[in-house]
Structure formats: C-alpha cells, structure tokens
C-alpha positions in Angstrom: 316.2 152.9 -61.5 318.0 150.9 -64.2 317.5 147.7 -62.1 313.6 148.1 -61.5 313.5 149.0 -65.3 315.5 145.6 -66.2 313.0 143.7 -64.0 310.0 145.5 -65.1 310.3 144.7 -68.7 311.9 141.3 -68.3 309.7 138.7 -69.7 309.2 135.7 -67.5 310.3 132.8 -70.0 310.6 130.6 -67.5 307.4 130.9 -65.5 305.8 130.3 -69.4 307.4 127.3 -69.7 307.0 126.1 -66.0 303.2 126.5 -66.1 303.1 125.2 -69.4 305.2 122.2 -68.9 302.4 121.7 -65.5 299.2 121.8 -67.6 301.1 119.4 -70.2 301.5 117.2 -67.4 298.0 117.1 -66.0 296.7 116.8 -69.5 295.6 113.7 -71.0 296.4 113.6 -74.7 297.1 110.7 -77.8 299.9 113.5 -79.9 301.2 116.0 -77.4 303.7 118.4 -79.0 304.4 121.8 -76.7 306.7 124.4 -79.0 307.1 127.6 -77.3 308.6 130.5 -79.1 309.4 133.5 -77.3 310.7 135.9 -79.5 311.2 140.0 -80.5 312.5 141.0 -76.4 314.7 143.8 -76.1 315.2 144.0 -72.7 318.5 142.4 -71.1 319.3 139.4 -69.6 317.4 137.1 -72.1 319.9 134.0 -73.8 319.4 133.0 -76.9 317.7 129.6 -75.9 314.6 131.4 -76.5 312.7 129.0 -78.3 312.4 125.4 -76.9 310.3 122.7 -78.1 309.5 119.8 -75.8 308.1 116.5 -77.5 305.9 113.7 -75.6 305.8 110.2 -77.2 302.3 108.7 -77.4 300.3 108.2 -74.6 296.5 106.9 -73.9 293.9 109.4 -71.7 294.3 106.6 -69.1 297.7 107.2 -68.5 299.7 110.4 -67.1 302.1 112.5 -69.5 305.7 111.4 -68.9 307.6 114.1 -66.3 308.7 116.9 -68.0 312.6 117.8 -67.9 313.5 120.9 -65.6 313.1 124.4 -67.8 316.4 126.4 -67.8 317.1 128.6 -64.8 317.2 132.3 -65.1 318.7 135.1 -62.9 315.5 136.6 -62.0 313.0 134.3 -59.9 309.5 133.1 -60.9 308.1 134.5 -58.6 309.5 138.2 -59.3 309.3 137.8 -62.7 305.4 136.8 -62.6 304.7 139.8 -60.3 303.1 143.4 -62.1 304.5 146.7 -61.0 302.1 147.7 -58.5 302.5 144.2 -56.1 306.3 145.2 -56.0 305.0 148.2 -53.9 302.7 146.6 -51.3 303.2 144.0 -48.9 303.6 140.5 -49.9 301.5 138.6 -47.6 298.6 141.4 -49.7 299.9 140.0 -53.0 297.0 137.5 -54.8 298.3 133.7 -53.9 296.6 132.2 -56.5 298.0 133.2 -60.1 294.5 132.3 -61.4 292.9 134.7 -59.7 293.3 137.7 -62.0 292.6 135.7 -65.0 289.4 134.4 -63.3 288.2 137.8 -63.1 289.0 138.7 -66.3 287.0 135.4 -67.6 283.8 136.4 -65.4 283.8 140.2 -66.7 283.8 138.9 -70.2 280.6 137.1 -69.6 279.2 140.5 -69.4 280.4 140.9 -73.1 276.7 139.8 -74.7 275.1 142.5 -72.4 277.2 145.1 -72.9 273.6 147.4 -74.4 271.8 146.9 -71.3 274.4 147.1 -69.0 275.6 150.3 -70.6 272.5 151.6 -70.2 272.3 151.0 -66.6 275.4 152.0 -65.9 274.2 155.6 -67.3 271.0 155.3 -65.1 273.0 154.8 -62.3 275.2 157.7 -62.7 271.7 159.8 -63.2 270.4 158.1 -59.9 273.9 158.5 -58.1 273.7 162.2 -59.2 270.6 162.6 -57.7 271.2 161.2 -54.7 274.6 163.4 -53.5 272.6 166.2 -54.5 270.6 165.3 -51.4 272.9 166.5 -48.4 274.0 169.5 -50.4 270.2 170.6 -51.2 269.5 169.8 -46.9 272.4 172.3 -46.1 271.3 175.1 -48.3 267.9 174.5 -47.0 269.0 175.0 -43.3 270.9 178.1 -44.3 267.9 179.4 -45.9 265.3 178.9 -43.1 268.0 179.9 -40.5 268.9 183.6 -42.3 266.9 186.7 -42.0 267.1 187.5 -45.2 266.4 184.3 -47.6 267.5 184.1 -51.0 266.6 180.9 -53.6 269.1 181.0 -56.1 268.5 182.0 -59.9 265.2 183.9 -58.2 262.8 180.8 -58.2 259.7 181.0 -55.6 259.7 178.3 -53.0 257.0 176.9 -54.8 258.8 176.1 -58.0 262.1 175.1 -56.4 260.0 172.9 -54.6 258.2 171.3 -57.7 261.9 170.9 -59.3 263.5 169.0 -56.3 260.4 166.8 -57.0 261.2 166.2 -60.2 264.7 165.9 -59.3 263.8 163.0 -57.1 261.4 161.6 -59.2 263.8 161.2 -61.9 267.1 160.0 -59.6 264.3 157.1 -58.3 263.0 156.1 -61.5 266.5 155.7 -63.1 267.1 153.5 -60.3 264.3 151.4 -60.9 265.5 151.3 -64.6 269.3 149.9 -63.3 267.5 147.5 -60.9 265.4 145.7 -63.4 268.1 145.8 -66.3 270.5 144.8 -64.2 268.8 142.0 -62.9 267.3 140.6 -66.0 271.1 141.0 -67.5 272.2 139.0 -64.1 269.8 136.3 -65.0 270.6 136.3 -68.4 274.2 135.8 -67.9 273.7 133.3 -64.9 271.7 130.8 -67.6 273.9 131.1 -70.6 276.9 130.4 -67.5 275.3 126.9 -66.7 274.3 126.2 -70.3 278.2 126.2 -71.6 279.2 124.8 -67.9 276.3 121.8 -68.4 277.7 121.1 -72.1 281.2 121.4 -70.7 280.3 118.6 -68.0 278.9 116.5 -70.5 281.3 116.4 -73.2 284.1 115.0 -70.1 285.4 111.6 -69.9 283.0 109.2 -67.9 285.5 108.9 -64.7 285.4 112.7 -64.0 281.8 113.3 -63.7 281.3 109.7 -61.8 284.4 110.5 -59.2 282.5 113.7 -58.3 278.8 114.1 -59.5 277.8 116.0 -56.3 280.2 118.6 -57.3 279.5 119.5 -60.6 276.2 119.7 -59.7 276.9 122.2 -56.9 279.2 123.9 -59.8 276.6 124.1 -62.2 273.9 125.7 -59.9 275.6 127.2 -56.5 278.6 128.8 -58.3 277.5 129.9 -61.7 274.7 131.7 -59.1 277.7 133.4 -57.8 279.8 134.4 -60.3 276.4 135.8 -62.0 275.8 138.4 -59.4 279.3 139.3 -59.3 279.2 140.3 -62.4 275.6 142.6 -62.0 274.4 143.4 -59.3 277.5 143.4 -57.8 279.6 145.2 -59.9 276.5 147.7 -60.3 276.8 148.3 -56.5 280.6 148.5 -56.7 279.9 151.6 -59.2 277.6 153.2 -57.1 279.7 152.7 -54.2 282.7 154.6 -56.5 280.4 157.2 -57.6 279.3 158.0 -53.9 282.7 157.9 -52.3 284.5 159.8 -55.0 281.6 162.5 -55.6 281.0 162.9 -51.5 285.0 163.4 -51.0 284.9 166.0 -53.4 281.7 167.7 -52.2 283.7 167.4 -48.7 286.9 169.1 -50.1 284.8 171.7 -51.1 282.7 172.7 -48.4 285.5 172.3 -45.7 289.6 170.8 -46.7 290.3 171.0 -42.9 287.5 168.5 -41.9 287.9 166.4 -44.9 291.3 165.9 -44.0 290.0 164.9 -40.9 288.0 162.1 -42.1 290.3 161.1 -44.5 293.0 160.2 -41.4 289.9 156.8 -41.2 290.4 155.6 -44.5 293.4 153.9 -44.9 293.3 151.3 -41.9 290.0 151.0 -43.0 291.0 149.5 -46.7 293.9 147.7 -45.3 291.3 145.9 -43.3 288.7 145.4 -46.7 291.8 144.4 -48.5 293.1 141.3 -45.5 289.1 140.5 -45.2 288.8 140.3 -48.6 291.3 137.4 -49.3 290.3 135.4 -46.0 286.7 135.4 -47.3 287.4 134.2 -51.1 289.8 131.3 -49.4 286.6 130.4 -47.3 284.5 130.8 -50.3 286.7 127.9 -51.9 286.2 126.0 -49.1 282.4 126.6 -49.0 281.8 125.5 -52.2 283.9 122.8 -52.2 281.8 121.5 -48.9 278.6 122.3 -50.1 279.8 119.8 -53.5 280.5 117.1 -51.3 277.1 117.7 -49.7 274.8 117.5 -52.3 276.8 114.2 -53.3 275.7 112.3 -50.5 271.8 113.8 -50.7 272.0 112.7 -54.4 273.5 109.4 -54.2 270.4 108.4 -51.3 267.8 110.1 -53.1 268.9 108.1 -56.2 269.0 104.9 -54.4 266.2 105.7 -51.7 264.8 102.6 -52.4 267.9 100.4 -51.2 268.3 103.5 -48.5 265.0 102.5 -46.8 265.0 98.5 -47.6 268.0 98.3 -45.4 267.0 100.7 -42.8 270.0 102.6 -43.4 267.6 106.5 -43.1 269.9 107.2 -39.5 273.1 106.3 -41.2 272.6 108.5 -43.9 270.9 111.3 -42.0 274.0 110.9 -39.6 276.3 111.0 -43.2 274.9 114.2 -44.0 275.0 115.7 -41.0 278.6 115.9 -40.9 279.0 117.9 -43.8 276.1 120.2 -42.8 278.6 120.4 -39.7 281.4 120.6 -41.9 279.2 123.7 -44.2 278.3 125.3 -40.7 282.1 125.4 -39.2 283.2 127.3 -42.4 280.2 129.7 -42.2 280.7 130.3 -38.5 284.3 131.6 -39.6 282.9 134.2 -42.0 280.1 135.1 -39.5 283.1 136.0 -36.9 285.2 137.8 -40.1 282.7 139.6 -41.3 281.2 140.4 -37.6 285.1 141.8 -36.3 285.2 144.0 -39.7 281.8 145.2 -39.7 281.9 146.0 -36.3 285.3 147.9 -36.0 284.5 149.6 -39.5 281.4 151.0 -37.6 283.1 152.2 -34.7 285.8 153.6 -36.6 283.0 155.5 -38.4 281.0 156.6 -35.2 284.3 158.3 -33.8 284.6 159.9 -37.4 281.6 161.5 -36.8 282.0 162.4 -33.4 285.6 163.9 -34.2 283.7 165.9 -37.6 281.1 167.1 -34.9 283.2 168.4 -32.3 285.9 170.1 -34.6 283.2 171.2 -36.8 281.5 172.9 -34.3 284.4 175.0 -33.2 284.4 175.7 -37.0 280.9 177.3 -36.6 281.7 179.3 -33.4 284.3 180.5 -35.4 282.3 181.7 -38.2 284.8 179.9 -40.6 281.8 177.6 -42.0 278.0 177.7 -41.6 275.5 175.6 -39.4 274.9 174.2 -43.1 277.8 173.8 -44.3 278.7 171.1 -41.6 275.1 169.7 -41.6 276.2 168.7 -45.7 279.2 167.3 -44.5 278.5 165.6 -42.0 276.0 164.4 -44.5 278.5 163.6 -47.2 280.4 161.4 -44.6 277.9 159.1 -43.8 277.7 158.9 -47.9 281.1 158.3 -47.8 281.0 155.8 -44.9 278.3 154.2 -47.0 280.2 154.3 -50.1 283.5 152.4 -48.3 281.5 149.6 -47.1 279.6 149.4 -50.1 282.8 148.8 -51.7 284.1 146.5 -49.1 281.1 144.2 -49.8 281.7 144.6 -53.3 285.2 143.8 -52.9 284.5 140.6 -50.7 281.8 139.5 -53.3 283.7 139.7 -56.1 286.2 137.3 -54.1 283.7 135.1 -53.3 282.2 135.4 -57.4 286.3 134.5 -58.2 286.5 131.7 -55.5 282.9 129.9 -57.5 284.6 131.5 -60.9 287.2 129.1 -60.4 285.5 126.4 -60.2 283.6 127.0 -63.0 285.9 127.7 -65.3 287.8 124.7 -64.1 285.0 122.7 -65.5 284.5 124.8 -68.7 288.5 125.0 -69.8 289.4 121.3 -68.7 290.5 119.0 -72.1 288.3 115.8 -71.6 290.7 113.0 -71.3 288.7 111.6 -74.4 288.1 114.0 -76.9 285.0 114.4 -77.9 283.7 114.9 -81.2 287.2 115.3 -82.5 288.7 112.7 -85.2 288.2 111.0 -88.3 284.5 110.0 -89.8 283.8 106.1 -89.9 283.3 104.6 -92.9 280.2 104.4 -93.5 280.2 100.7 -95.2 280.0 97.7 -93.1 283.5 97.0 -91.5 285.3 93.8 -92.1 286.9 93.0 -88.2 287.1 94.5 -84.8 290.5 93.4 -83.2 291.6 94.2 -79.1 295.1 94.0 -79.6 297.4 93.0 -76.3 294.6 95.6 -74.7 296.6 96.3 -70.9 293.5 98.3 -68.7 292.8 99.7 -65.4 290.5 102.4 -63.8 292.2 105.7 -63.8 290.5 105.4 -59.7 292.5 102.1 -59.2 295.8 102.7 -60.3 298.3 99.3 -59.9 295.3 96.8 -60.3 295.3 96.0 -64.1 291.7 94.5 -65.2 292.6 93.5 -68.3 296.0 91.7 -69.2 297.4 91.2 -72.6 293.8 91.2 -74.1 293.0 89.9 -77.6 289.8 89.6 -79.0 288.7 89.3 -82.9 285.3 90.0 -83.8 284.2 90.0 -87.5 281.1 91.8 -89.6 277.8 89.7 -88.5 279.1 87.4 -85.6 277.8 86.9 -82.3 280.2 86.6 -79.6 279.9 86.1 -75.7 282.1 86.8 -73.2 282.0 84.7 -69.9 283.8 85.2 -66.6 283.8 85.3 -63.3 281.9 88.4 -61.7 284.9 91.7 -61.7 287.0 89.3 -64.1 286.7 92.8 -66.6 283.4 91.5 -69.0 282.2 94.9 -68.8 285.2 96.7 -69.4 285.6 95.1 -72.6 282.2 97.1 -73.3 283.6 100.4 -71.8 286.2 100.4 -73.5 284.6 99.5 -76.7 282.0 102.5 -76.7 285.9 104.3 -75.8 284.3 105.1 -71.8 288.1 104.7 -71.6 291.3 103.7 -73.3 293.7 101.0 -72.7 297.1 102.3 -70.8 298.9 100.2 -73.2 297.5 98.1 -76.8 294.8 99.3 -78.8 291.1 98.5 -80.4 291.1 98.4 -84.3 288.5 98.7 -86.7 289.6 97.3 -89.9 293.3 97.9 -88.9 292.4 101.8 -87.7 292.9 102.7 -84.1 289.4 103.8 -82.9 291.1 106.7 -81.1 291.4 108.0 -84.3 287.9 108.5 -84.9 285.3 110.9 -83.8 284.0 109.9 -80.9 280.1 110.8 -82.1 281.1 109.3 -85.4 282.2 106.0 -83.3 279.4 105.6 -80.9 276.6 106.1 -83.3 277.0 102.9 -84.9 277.2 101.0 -81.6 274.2 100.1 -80.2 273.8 99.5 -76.2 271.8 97.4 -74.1 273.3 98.1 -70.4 272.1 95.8 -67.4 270.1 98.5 -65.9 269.0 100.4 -68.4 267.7 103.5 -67.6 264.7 105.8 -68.5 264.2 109.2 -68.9 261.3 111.5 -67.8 259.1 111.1 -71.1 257.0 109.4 -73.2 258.1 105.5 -74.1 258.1 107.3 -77.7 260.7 109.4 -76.3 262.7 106.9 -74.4 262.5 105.0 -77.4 263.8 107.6 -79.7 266.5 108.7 -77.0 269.6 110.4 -79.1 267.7 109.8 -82.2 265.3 112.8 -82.6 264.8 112.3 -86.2 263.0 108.9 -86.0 259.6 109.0 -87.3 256.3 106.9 -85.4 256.9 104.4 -87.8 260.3 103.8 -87.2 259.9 103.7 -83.4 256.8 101.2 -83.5 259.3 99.0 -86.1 261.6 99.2 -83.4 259.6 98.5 -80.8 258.3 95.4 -82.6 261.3 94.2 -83.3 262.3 94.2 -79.6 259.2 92.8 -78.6 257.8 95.6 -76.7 253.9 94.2 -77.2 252.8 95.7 -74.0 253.1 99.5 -75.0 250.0 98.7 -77.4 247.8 97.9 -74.0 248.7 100.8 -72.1 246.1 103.9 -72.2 248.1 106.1 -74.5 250.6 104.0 -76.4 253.0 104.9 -77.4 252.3 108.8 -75.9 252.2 107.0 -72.1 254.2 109.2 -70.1 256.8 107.5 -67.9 259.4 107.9 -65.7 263.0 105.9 -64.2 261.0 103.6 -62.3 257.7 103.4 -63.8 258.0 99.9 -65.5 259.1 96.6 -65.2 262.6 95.3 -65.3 261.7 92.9 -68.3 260.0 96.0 -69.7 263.0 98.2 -69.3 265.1 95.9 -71.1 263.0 95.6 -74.0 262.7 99.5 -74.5 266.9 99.5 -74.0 266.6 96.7 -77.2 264.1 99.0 -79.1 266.3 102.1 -78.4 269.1 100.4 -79.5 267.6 99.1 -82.5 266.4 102.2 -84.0 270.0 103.3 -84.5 270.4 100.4 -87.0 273.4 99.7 -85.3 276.4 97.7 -87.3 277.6 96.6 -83.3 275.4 96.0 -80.2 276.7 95.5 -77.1 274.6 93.6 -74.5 275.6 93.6 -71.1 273.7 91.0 -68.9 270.4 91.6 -70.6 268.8 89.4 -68.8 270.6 88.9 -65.3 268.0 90.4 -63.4 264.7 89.1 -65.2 262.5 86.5 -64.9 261.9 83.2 -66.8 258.8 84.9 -69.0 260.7 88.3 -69.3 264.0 86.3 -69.6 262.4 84.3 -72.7 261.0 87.7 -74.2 263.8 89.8 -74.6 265.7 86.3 -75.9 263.4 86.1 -78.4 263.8 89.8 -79.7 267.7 88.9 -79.3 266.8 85.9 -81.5 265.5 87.8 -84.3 269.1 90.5 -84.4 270.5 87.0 -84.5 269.1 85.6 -87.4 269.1 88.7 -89.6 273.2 88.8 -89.6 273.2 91.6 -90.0 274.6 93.6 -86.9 277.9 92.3 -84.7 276.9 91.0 -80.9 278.9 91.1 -78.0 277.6 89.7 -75.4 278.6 89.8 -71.9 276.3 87.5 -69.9 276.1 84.7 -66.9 272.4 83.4 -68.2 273.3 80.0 -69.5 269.8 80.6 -71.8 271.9 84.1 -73.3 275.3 82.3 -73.9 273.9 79.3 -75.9 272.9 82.0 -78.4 276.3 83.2 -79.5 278.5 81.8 -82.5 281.8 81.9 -80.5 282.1 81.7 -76.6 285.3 83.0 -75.1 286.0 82.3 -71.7 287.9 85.7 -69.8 290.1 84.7 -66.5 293.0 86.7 -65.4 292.5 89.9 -67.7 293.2 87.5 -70.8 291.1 85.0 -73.1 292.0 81.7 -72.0 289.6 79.8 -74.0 287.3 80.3 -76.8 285.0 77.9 -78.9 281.6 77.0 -80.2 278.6 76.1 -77.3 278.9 72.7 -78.5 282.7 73.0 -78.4 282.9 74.0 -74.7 280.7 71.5 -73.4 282.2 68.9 -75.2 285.6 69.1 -73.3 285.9 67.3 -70.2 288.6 69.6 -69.1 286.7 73.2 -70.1 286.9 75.7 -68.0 283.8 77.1 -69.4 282.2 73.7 -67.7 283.5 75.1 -64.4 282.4 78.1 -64.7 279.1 76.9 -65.9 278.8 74.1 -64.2 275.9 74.8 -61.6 273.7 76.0 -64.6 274.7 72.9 -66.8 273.8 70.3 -64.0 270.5 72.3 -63.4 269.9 71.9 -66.9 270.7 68.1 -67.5 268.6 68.0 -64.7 265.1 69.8 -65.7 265.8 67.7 -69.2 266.3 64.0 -67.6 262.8 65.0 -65.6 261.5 66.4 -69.0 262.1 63.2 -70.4 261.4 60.8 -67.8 257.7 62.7 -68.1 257.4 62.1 -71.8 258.2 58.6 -71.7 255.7 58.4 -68.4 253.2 59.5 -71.0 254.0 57.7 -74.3 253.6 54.8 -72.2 250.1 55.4 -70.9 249.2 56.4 -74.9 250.7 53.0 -75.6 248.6 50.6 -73.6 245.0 52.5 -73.1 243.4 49.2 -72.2 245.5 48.7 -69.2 244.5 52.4 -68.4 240.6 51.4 -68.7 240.9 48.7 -66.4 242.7 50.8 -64.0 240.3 53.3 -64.1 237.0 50.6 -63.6 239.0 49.4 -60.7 239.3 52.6 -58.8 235.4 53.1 -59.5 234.6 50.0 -57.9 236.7 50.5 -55.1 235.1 54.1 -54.5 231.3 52.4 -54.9 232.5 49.8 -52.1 233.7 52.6 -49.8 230.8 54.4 -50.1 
C-alpha cells in the first residue's frame, strides 16, 4: 500500500519536461526560452533539481530548434508516472495509446461551454422524456395483471377512463419533451459546428504560407469533415449517450426490483459485452484517423484539377486524373470496408448475445411463474426492461465509438487550431509610420522548408533606399521571387537578415509590415465580387473615390465601358490577363504603398496590354514616391528601373544602371539579355532604315512625279 501510494502521488517531472522539450523542438520560434518550475511536492523520491531552465540561441521559423539535451532520469518510468489510477487496474493493451486523447476530449466538451442554457435545458427534457419512456414496460405489466385477475383493482381508485386519459398525458408529455431535446440539441450542434470552423478557418489562415500550400486538401477536409464530427459528438451524441445511461441504469434498477434472481441472470451478458465496446472502440477511432486523413488527401487532388481544369482538359489529362482519384476513393473504400466488418462482427455477436439473454430470461422466468414466485407481469416488464437495457448498452456502445471517432477528427482540429505559425502573425513592433530611409538583405542564406539542402539564395545582399526603383534579373528558379517572399516575410532566411532602417523586420508585426507593401504577383488573382471589391481587397475602408483614383492611376479605362462599372460583378477568370494585372496595380495602389513589389507584371501579356500596365508603372515611377522592386524578364520592364542587379548563384553578381549594363562588353546582364537586345537592335535598324526610305522620297518629290507619270503610261499602254 505504501508503494502504490508513493506512485500515485508521484508527480511525473520528467514526462513534463520530455513533452515539453518535444513541442520546443517542433516549434518554430525567433527567442525561445523554456523555464519549468516544479515546485511545493511532498511526496518522496523527488531531488532537488526541481527547477531546470533550458535556453535556445536564436533561430529563424525556417530552421528547426537545436536538439534538446536528455532530461534527468528518474526511478519511476514515464510511462507509469503519466498513467491515472484507474489504467493501473485494467489491462494495458485497454490503456488510451495516444496521450492526446483525453485532453482532446476535454477540448471538444468545452466547446459546449457557450451552450451550456440550451443544453441544460435539454438535458432536463431528456430526463422527462427518458422518465416517461421506462415508465412504459412497467405500466404494460400492471396492465396484463389487471386484465388477467378476477378481481381488478386501478391503484389510488381511478376509473379506467381517467387512468387512461393520464397515461395520455403521460405520453404526450414524455414525446413533446423529446421533440424539445431534438430541436435544442440540434440547433446547439449546429451552433457549435459553425463557431468550430470559424476559429479553425482563422486558425488556418493566420499559419505560415508553406503549411497550408504542403497540404491544402487537408485543411479543407479539417475544416468541414471533422469539425462536422467533433460537433455531433458533442450533441447529439453525447445527448444519446445520456439517454442511453438513463435507460440502462433506470431499467437495471426496475429489473432488481421486480425479480434480483433474473437480473442477475442478465447481468452474467454484460461484461464480455463492454469488454468488446471498449476493444471496438479504440479500433474504430484509429480508423477514424486514418479516414480523415484519406479523405484530406482526396479532396486535394479534386481541388487541385478543379482549380486547374482548364490545363486538366487542354492536355487531355481527364483519365489520368479520374484514374488519380480513384485510388484514393480505393484507398477511402479499403478503410471503410474494415469498419463495415468491425462494426458488422460486434453488432452481430452483441445481438446474439442479446437473443440468448432473452431466451435464458424466458425459460427461467417461466419456471418462476409456475412457481408462483413472480407474476405473468412481472416477467412481461422484465423482459421488457431488458430489451431497454439491451437498447441502452448499444446505445452506449455507439456513443462510445462516436465519441472516438469525434476525438480521432478532434485531433485534427485542434492540431490546426493550437499549432504556433512558424511566422507569427500579428505579433511585434508597429512600423514607423514616416518614410524609411533603406531596406538592406544582409548575407540573406534561404531555402524552402519543402527542399531542405538546396539553398536558393547564397550570401544575399541587396540595398534598396526610400524612392528607388530596382530590378532584379536572373535566370528562371535563380530565387527572383524569393527575394519577394521573403520580403512580404512568406518566409525567413535560415541564416542573415532583412533590415528596415537597421531593424530586423522580424521584429515587427507582421500586419504592421505588410500593409505598407504593395503587391503585384504574376498571376494575380480575383475574388468572387464586384471589380469595386477586388479593387478594394484588404482595404474595406476605401471610399468610390479612392478606388476610381486608383483605378485611374493604374490605367484600368475599360471598367468605365462595362455595363455596371465599377458594380460589374466578376469572378477568377472573368477578365483578361492584361486586365487582371491592371486591377492587381489598382489594388495595390490604393494601399498607398511606401514599397511595391512587382513580380513579372507583364510576362504573360501582350504588346498593347504589355504597353498599358507600363505606362501605369510609368506614372509610380515618376511620382518617387514609393520604392519598386522589380523582378522581371521583359526587356520593356527592366529598362524602367534606376539600378539593375543581375542575381546568379543565390548572390548579386552585378549591379548597374541600364545604360551601365549594356555598355560592358563583358556583362553578364548582355548574356542574359542578349536574345531580347539583338531583337531590339533589330526592330530599330528596320525602324530606321524605314525613316530614311521615307525622308528620302520627301526629299526629291519631283523624281516621285515622274515615277508615278511613268507607271500611268505604262498601265494606258497595257490596257
């Protein structure tokens, strides 16, 4: 006894600092500082290292926390120490395998917290409507005792008439509380479900880029199959789990006292019977896990066709992705076959078990009757009760599996809604509101936390000051873009750092940071809407005049000429590429952006749509008033810019004027731009060789004349 008392109220220090050392570790942080302070134990066995206080040097979200150092040893394992009481008593392979699992379930019974009025309230109907209903069996076996004496007696003298009327009443009042529960239950359920996917939509949002990108499909499926799940595990669920409790603990009492010896009986069914719940239980929330996680990976591949159904069926590439998601329908199918065949064995053997209940209750009981030790009904209400009961134990089986499978999707979930973005959000210093002075990437080391070991960017430095316009040039995947990522703070270098007037930009907010960059992406994208709207995207404040402004600035002429202006509803795909870009430009503008970063503007356009959104770039230009970072192949876009730098290798390895660049016979901007310089030498020497054609026909009209007599007189001879 003094051993099991030790152990029971041993704390476990070292399962604290184990799991917290593990979160630390998966946790992507700038100042990570862990102090853990365990304090005020009485029980034995504890040293007096009891505090310990573990520092991590600074890291970026890119990179992983350091290893942490082995916590001390203790002389009672981790996995003692973490179990309760109760698991000491009851088989291990019963024990819950994931350590999670209880505090999921604690987690999706607080959801129920807002509701707590309307649940309460239909968890009081229920009891009425529960009442009502074991009433039932007992009522039928006094009825058959009446009609099968001579001498009938109604109890406290009523006619048959008025006991009638109040066993109406009885019922009418045991089925309209359960209409009552139904409905609040339900509208509590839905209630719950939408505030679930509200906090687990802003949760997704608020995460670093990478995570939502590696695994769209699945938050998706988290956001509308599982917080479905965990919803109804918390109502109608857990309201079928009471009534299952109130039927089976009521009906075994009724039992007891109508007949002990037959109760006992029945009872000799039960515990195989909850061993069975209890093994079926677990299987089915591990296949739940599995379910969900299949299912994720499912609606990936439908959403990354039906996104890109127009390079799906311009390839004829329908059968490859038909065949794509076929496999994990089979893959879906396979895991639902297994519960199918689970829940069919249990089901199946419950029911038999229950059958040969009966039949044993039947047979005994009528001996009972021959006897005279119970009456005809007597045994018809127990036999009564024990399908209630019956009904009652796989009611609460199904509960029990349910709220496995609600734990399995709780998980997930809650994965989503406790996970520590990698880049805090809205967390930091304000910027300065006044214009800054210079941007500096400083020895900037970068790669994709998907591509570990292939560094993008080596060594980087880059200076940008207040009012410049700088391109960057490359080779296509030579990093261009990820100068903008990391710039809007997408990501963050492994190694180096990206100052704003000698401040790290990590230590800003990262709303406070973004909303004075403006972005022009190469595809930019459109929102269901009005072009108002799209327009005023992030910027909800922004009056009509402001957004007209804007779109003037940007060039965005055509909205005037459509049928409703600037109230024309559109969609993703409803306009042209040239017109997309010049919305992105007017959407950008209205931030009044000190920085704007363009990111091939104008790769995919035209020459007409090309020389439009040039010419709203133009006038950003010439007002000097916003920083430009260009990133851009367009030999038209480049010329623009006040410095050039040319990006090879993950480093600036030249930087200049246009004029600069082009000037150097050895330039590797010339290589790089060489096919566009020679097309453009070219369409100048025939520009030029055509004005010279025609300053020499103004020059000598005479000549012209007699050129033009000549060929009338040769067509008057020919004719």
């Amino acid at each position: 006894m003094l051993s099991l008392w030790a152990r029971s109220c041993q704390r476990p220090p070292v399962h604290a600092f184990s799991k917290g050392f593990k979160l630390l570790g998966n946790t992507r942080k700038y100042h990570v500082e862990v102090a853990f302070n365990i304090r005020n134990h009485q029980c034995r066995g504890l040293s007096s290292s009891t505090l310990v206080r573990w520092s991590a040097r600074r890291f970026n979200s890119t990179q992983s926390a350091p290893p942490p150092s082995p916590p001390p040893t203790s002389p009672i394992s981790n996995s003692a120490a973490k179990r309760s009481l109760l698991s000491r008593f009851i088989p291990s392979s019963l024990a819950p395998k994931d350590p999670n699992s209880t505090s999921s379930f604690a987690k999706i019974m607080s959801l129920a917290k807002p509701e707590w009025k309307p649940l309460t309230i239909a968890i009081g109907l229920l009891l009425v409507s529960s009442t009502v209903s074991m009433s039932v069996p007992f009522t039928i076996g006094k009825l058959i005792d009446f009609f099968s004496t001579t001498n009938p007696q109604i109890p406290f003298g009523l006619s048959v008439w008025q006991a009638s009327g109040g066993l109406m009443l009885l019922f009418t009042l045991g089925a309209t509380a359960n209409a009552g529960r139904a409905i609040l239950m339900r509208l509590s359920g839905q209630r719950i479900v939408g505030r679930l996917r509200e906090r687990t939509y802003s949760a997704a949002l608020r995460q670093e880029v990478e995570f939502v990108e590696r695994g769209e499909g699945d938050v998706l499926s988290r956001l509308t199959t599982d917080t479905s799940i965990v919803g109804e595990s918390v109502t109608q669920n857990l309201s079928d789990g009471l009534r299952a409790i109130v039927m089976s603990t009521v009906g075994l009492g009724a039992m007891f006292y109508v007949s002990p010896k037959l109760t006992m009986l029945m009872l000799a069914v039960v515990p195989p019977v909850s061993l069975g719940a209890v093994f079926y239980g677990r299987y089915l929330k591990q296949l739940s896990n599995k379910t969900q996680e299949a299912m994720g990976e499912m609606t990936k591949i439908a959403s990354e066709s039906l996104t890109a159904l127009r390079t799906v069926q311009s390839y004829n590439a329908i059968p490859q992705e038909e065949e794509k998601f076929h496999q994990k329908i089979l893959k879906v199918l396979a895991l639902a076959r297994k519960e199918a065949i689970a829940s069919g064995i249990f089901f199946g053997s419950t029911g038999w078990s229950g059958n040969i209940t009966l039949l044993a209750l039947l047979s005994y009981g009528g001996t009972l009757v021959s006897h005279g030790d119970i009456s005809m009904g007597d045994l018809t209400s127990l036999l009564l009760y024990t399908v209630y009961v019956g009904s009652g134990l796989q009611m609460l089986t199904t509960f029990f599996s349910s709220i496995m499978r609600g734990i399995g999707a709780g998980m997930r979930v809650f994965e989503v809604l406790d996970r520590t973005p990698a880049i805090p959000y809205g967390k930091g210093e304000e910027v300065p509101q006044n214009q800054f002075e210079t941007i500096k990437f400083e020895r900037v080391h970068f790669e994709y936390p998907s591509r570990r070991g292939i560094e993008i960017l080596k060594d980087f430095n880059l200076e940008l000051t207040a009012g410049e316009s700088v391109a960057i040039v490359g080779e296509s995947g030579g990093g261009k873009s990820s100068v903008h990522s990391l710039l809007l703070r997408y990501y963050d270098p492994i190694q180096g750092k990206i100052t704003c007037d000698g401040k790290d930009i990590r230590d800003f907010s990262t709303v406070s940071w973004r909303s004075i960059i403006g972005v022009v992406p190469q595809d930019p994208v459109l929102f269901t809407g009005t072009i108002a709207s799209n327009i005023a995207f992030g910027n909800p404040n922004a009056t009509r005049e402001d957004i007209e402004h804007a779109a003037r600035e940007a060039n965005c002429e055509f909205v005037w000429g459509m049928p409703n202006g600037f109230d024309t509803e559109i969609g993703r795909l409803s306009l042209s590429g040239g017109q997309r870009q010049r919305l992105a430009i007017a959407r950008a503008l209205l931030k009044k952006p000190v920085i704007l970063a363009l990111d091939e503007a104008t790769s995919s356009l035209d020459a007409t749509s090309e020389r439009r959104v040039n010419d709203a770039v133009d006038k950003i230009l010439r007002s000097r008033q916003t920083t430009v970072l260009f990133v851009a192949h367009r030999l038209s876009t480049i010329a623009r810019a006040e410095r050039i730098v040319v990006l090879e290798g993950g480093r600036i390895t030249e930087s200049g004027t246009y004029r600069e660049l082009v000037g150097r016979k050895d330039s590797r901007f010339r290589v790089l731009m060489a096919a566009q310089l020679n097309a453009a030498a070219g369409e100048k020497l025939y520009l030029g060789e055509e004005v010279e054609s025609e300053q020499e026909d103004e020059a000598d009209p005479e000549n012209t004349e007699e050129e033009g007599d000549e060929s009338e007189r040769t067509r008057q001879t020919s004719s």
